[in-house]
N, C-alpha and C positions, 0 to 999 in steps of 0.2 A: 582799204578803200571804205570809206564812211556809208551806212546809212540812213536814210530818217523813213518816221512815218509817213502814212500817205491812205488815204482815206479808197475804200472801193466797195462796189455791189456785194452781196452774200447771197446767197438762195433765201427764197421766203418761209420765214420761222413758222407762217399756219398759224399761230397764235399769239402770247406775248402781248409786247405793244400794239400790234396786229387788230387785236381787240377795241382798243381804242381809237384808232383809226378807222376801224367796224364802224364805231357808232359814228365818228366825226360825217364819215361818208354817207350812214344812215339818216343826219338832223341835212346834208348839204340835198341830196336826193330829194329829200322831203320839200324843202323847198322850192326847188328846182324845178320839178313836176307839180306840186300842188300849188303854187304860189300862183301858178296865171290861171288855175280854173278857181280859186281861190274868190278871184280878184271879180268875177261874175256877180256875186250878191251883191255887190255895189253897179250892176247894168241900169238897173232900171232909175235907179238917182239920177245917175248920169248923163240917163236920156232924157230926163223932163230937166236938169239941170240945164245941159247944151242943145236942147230940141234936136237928136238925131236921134235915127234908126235903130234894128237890132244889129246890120248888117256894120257900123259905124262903131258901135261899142265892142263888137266880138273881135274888129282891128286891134285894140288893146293887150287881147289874151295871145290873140294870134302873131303879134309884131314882138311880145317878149316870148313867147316858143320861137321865134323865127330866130330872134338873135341869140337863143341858148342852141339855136343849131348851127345859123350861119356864122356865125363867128369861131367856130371848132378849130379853123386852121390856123386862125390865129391862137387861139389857146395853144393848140399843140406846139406852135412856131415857139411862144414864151413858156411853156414849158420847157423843152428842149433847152431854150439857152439859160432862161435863169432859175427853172427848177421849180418843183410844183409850192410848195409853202411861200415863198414870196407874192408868186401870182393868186395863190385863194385869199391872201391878205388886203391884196388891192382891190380882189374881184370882189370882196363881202364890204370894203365900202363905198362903192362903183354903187350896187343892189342898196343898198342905205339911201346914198344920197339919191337916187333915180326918184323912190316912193314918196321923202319928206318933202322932193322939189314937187313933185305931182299934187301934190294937197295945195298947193299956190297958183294953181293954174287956173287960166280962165280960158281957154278953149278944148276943144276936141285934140287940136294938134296937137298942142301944147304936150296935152296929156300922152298924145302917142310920143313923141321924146321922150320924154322925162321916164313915165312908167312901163313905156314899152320899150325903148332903145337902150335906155342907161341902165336901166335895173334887170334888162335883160345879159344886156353884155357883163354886167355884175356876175348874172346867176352862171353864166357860161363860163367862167373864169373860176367860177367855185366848181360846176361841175363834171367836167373834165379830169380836172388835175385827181377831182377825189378818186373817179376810176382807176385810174392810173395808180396811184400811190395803193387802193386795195388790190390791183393785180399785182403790183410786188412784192405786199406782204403775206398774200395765200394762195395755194399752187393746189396740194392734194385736198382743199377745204373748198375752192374756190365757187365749185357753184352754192353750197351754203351762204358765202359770204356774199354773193352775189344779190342770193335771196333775202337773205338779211336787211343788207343796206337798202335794197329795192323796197322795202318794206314803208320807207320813211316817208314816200308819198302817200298810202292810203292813211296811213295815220297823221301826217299835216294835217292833209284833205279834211279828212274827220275832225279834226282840231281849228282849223283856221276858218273851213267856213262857215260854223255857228260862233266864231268868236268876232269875225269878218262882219254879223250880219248883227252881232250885240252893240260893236262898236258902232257901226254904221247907227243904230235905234238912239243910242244913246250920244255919239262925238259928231253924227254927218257921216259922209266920207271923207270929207277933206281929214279929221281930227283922225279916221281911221288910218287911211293910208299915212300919216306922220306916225299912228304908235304901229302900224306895218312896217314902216320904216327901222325904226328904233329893234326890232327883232328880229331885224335882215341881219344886223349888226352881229349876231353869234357864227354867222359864217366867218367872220372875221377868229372867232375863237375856235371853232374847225381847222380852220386854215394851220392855226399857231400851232395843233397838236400831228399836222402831217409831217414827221420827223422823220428827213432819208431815210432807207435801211442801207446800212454800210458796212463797215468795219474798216481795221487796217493794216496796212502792207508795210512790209521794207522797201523801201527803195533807194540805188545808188545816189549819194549826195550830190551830185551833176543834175536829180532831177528826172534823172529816166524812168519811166515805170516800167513794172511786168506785167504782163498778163497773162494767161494761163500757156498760150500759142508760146508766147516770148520763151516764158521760161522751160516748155518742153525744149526748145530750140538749144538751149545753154545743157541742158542734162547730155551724158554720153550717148549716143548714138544707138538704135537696136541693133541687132543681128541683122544686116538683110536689108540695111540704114544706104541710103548716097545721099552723094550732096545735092543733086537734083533736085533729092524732095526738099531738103534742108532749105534750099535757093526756093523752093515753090511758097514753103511756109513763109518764108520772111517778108516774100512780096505782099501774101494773105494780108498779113499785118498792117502792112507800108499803104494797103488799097484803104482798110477799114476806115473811115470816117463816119461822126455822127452828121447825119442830115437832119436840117432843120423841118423837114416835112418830107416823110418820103412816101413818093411817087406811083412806085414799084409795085405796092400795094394791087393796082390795077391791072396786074399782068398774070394773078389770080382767077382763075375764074371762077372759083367758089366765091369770093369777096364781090364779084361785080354781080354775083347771081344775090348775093345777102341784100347789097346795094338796092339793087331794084325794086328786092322785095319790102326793103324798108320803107322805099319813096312812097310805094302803094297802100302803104299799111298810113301810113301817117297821115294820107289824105283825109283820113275818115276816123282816123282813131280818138281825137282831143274833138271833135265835133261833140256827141251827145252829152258827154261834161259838159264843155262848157255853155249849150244852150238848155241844159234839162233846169236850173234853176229859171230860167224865164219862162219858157214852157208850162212848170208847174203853177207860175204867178196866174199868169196866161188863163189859165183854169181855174182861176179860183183859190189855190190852196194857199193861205195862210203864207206871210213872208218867212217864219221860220219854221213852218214844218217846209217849207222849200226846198230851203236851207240844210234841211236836216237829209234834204235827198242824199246831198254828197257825202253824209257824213254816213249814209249806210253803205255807200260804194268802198268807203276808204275803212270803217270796218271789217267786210266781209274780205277788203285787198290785204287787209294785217297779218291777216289765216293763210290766206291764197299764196302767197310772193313767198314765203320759208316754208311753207309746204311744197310747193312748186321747185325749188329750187334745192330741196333733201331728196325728191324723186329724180330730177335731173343728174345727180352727182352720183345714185345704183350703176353699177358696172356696165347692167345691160340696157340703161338707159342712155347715160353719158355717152357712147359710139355714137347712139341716133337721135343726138339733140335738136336736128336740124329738124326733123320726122317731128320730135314735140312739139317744136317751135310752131311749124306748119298747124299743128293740129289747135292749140293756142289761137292760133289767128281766125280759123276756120270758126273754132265754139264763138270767138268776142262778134265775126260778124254775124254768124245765127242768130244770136242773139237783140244786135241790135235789127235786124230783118222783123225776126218772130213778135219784138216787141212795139211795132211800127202804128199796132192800136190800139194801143193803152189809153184810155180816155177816162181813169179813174185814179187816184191818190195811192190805191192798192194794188194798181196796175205797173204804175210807176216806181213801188217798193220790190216788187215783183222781178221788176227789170233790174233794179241796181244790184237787187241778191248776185241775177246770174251776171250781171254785168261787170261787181266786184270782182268774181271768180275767173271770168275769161279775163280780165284786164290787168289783174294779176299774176295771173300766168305770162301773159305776152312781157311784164316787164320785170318779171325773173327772170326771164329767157334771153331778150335781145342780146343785152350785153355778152352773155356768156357765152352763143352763138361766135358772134364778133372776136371775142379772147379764142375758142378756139381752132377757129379759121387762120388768123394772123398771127398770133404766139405776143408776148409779151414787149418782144422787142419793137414791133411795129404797130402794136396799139394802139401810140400815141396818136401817130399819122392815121392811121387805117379810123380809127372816132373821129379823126377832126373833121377827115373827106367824107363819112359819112355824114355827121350832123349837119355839112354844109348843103347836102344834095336832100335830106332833108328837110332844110329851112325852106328851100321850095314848096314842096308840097306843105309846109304850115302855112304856107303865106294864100294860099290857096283851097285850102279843107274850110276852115272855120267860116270864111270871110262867104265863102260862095253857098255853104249853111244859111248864113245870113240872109245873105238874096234870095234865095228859095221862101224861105217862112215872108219879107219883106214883100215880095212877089206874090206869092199865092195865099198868103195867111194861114199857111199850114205846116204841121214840125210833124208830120207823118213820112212827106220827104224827105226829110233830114237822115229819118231814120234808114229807112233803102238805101240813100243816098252812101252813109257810113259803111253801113252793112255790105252792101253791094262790092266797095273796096277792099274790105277786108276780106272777105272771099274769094275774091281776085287774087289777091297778095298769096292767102293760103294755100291757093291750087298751084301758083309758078310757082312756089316754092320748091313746095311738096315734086312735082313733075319736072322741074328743070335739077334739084337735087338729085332726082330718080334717072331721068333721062342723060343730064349732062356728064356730071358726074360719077355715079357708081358704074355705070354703063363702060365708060372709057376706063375703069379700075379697074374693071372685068376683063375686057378687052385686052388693056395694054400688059397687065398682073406685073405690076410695078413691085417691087422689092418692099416688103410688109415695114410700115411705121407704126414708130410706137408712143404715145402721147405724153404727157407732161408726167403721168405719174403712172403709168407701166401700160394705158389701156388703150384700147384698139382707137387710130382717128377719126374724128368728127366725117359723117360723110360730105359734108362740102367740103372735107378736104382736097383738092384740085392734086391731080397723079399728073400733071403735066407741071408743076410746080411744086412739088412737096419740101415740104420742112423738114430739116436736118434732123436724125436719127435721136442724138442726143438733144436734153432740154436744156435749157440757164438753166439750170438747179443744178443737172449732173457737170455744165461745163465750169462751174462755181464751184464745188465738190475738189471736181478734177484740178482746178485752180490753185484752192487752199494745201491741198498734199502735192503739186508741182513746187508749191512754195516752200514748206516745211522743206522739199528734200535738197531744194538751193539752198537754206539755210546753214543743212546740218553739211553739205558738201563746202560750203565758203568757210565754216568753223576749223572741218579737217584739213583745210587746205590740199583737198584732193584733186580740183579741179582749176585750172586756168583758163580764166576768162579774159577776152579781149577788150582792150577799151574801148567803153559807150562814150 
């Protein structure tokens, strides 16, 4: 009976090509998150350009956050079916064309299409897929790579908006957003470098594949073996389908407790970015020492996100990542609280220092939080339904920033305002992790799991739902020596198999 190849998953190498998918995902990040606070030093143009508000221009930043969130589920959906490198290739010129159309515009609307919808759904399409394709190529590295890649926003940030506010002196805006355009364009060479991780299989020339389940099923029998089990596993098999978006995710309750906390966090988190350049106009200060605000936030976040993120991956850290995460949200809102009256240029340097470091830490963390709650295989879904119950609260944080300073002529609100949320977020974490979870693991004393790479579970991990014993790595493992030992039994011809 004939063989051929047949291409399948491997456990993730941790490094390798690994590497360059690091950085692919580090330049997509960077974009991603920096690109709409970015897009601020171009505010105050655009409001003597189109005679509106601050609350009118922050629609901009907030309606492409919106659609790098709300559109998650479609990401995930096109992932699923046609695989992450095709989607970052459409998504980096989706993000191209949104910014070069926006430079031609003549209204407010206008500009929210263009720069806010299209180059947003652009960035959603690049950043998604990157996640995904770095949780399967590092597993025992993962929070490193986490921090790593997380990195690529404070350095944008730093990079784009003193380049944002040169072009602006020198092109307009409009000239700016067209070569903003033209540098969207390298997502597109991201995308080309996300290369499956695979390898490949024998499989019978009819077309049938194996899989690890399959081919135990074909080996002899153990000791102590019936056909009952035999009949249970095949059904396993016969059930497994990929879902285009799965659902199930919510029936977690570590996940829905992450969820909520995300919602609250977000409301306030892209707020002081993206008003502290007008703010500082606002006072006086110079248009590019303004400018220069962000580029000290997105410095001190270069340090923050791989340091943040080598602490997180210690043995006796990594169990209580949920406890750092918590404690993360708690410093970013003290922070933006403590620094509500800043009424000096040095005040406001003051602030980015600690603001870098707490904002940093929360986005080394989320992600890796989310990985490991839901494990690898449900990633995809479990990010899409988050970023979309997210996109809510963006559509709502920035804009209603707005109204406050438009209303009362004051960005000391702002700051409570943020603050206030984010210590919100930090306490239900922290207490419904404590209370919901570990409480009922105590209680129930569920049968001990063990995580991706030997070490005790995430505490949101839900004892009323836990993840299966072994990892993808070890069922991948188990996979490849299932295979070999079909190989070397169809060679001896020791074994008769039935027709597939």
């Amino acid at each position: 009976m004939g063989f051929h190849d047949e291409r399948v998953l491997v456990k993730p190498p941790d490094g390798g090509w690994g590497w360059m998918v690091l950085l692919s995902c580090f330049v997509i990040t960077g974009f991603s998150y920096a690109f709409p606070k970015a897009v601020s030093v171009y505010f105050k143009e655009l409001m003597k350009d189109f005679q509106v508000g601050y609350s009118d221009t922050a629609w901009i930043s907030s309606i492409m956050l919106a659609m790098l969130y709300g559109t998650g589920p479609v990401s995930s959906i096109l992932v699923n079916k046609f695989g992450c490198r095709p989607v970052m290739l459409i998504g980096g010129l989706l993000a191209s064309a949104g910014m070069v159309l926006a430079s031609f515009t003549t209204n407010i609307l206008e500009l929210y299409l263009t720069a806010g919808v299209v180059t947003g759904l652009g960035l959603a399409l690049n950043f998604q897929p990157s996640l995904i394709m770095l949780g399967s190529y590092f597993d025992k590295r993962r929070p490193l790579a986490n921090g790593l890649a997380a990195a690529g926003s404070p350095v944008f940030l730093s990079a784009l908006s003193p380049l944002g506010q040169v072009l602006q002196d020198r092109f307009g805006w409009r000239g700016g957003f067209l070569i903003m355009g033209g540098l969207l364009l390298n997502c597109c060479t991201c995308g080309a470098i996300m290369r499956p991780l695979e390898s490949r299989r024998r499989v019978l020339a009819s077309g049938t594949s194996r899989d690890p389940r399959e081919l135990r099923e074909m080996l002899p029998m153990k000791e102590g073996g019936t056909a009952e089990e035999e009949r249970v596993g095949k059904n396993k098999v016969k059930k497994q389908k990929k879902k285009l978006l799965d659902f199930s995710v919510f029936r977690d309750r570590a996940f829905v407790i992450y969820t909520v906390t995300k919602f609250i966090t977000v409301l306030g988190l892209f707020v002081p970015t993206i008003l502290l350049v007008n703010y500082a106009k606002d006072m006086g200060v110079p248009d590019r020492e303004a400018a220069f605000l962000l580029s000290i936030i997105g410095f001190i976040d270069i340090f923050a996100r791989p340091t943040c993120g080598v602490i997180a991956g210690l043995k006796w850290v990594r169990p209580k990542v949920a406890y750092f995460f918590s404690f993360a949200l708690l410093f970013n809102g003290l922070t933006d609280v403590c620094s509500a009256k800043a009424s000096s240029y040095t005040g406001l340097v003051v602030f980015c220092m600690f603001f870098g470091v707490s904002y940093g830490m929360v986005g080394a963390l989320q992600f890796e939080v989310l990985m490991g709650i839901v494990g690898s295989q449900k990633f995809s879904s479990a990010l899409g339904l988050v970023l979309l119950i997210e996109a809510f609260a963006v559509l709502i944080g920035p804009p209603s920033a707005g109204c406050l300073v438009d209303a009362f002529k004051n960005y000391e609100l702002i700051f409570y305002m943020a603050g206030s949320e984010l210590i919100a977020a930090a306490v239900f974490l922290c207490v419904a992790s404590f209370c919901c979870i570990s409480r009922d693991e105590r209680t129930a004393d569920p049968p001990p799991r063990v995580g991706s790479d030997g070490e005790a579970p995430y505490p949101l991990g839900d004892s009323s739902n836990p993840r299966p014993a072994n990892s993808d790595a070890q069922m991948m493992d188990e996979g490849e020596v299932l295979q070999e030992e079909e190989m070397r039994l169809n060679l001896d011809h020791k074994v008769e198999r039935e027709s597939f």
